[in-house]
C-alpha positions in Angstrom: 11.6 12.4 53.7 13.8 10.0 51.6 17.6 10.8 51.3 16.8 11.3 47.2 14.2 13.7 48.2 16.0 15.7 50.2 19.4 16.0 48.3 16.9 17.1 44.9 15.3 19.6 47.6 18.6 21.0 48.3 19.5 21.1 44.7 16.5 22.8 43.5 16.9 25.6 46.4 20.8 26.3 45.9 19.9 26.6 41.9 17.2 28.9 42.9 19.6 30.9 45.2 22.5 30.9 42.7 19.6 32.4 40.2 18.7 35.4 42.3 22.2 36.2 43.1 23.2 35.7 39.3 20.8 38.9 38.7 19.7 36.4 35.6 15.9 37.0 36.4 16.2 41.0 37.8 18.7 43.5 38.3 20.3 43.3 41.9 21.0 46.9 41.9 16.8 47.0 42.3 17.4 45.4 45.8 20.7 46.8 46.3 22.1 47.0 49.9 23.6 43.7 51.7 22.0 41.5 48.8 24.1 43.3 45.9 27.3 43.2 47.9 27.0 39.1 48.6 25.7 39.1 44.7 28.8 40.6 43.3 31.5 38.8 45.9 29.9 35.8 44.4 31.3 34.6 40.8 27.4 33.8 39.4 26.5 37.3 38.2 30.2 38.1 36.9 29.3 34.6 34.8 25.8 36.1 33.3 27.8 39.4 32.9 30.0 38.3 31.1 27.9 36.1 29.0 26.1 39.7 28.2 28.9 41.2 27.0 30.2 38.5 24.8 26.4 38.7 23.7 26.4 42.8 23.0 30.0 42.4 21.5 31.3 45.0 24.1 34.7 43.2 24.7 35.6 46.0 27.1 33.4 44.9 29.2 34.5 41.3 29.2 37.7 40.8 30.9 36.6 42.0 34.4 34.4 39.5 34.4 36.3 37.0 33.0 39.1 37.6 35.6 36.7 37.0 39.0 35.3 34.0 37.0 38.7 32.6 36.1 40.1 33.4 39.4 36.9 31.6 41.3 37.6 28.8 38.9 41.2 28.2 39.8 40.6 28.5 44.0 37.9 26.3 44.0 40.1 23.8 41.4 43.1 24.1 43.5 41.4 23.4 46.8 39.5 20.3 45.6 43.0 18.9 44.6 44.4 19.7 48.5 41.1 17.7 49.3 41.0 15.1 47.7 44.5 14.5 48.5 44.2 15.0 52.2 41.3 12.4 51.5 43.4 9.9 49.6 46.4 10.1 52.0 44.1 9.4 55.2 42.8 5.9 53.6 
């Protein structure tokens, strides 16, 4: 298998994965158990909540969301700045 092939392999199965814990296709509740806790520690079905909400107009339900998507956003953002740093200063 070629290097292309495999990275578009990997990308196809972590957008499928992301997809199934998103709870875009099905409700995760229906599986519930180990699945729905790793779904919701995960920030992809707070993102297609949220889009729901802002959707339905129910801006109640927005902000919970909006706080574990925001707050995913800024770890990741901060750590990719310590590592690309630590990267920088060790060339």
């Amino acid at each position: 298998m070629s290097k292309k092939a495999a990275v578009g392999l990997c990308g196809s199965l972590l957008t499928n994965l992301t997809a199934f814990l998103s709870g875009a296709w099905f409700d995760v509740s229906l599986i519930g158990g180990a699945f729905e806790k790793v779904a919701y520690a995960l920030p992809f079905i707070h993102a297609v909540d949220l889009v729901r909400a802002i959707v339905a107009e129910d801006f109640s339900a927005i902000f919970p969301h909006l706080y574990v998507v925001i707050g995913y956003a800024t770890v990741l953002f901060s750590l990719s700045i310590f590592v690309f740093k630590y990267k920088i200063q060790k060339n």
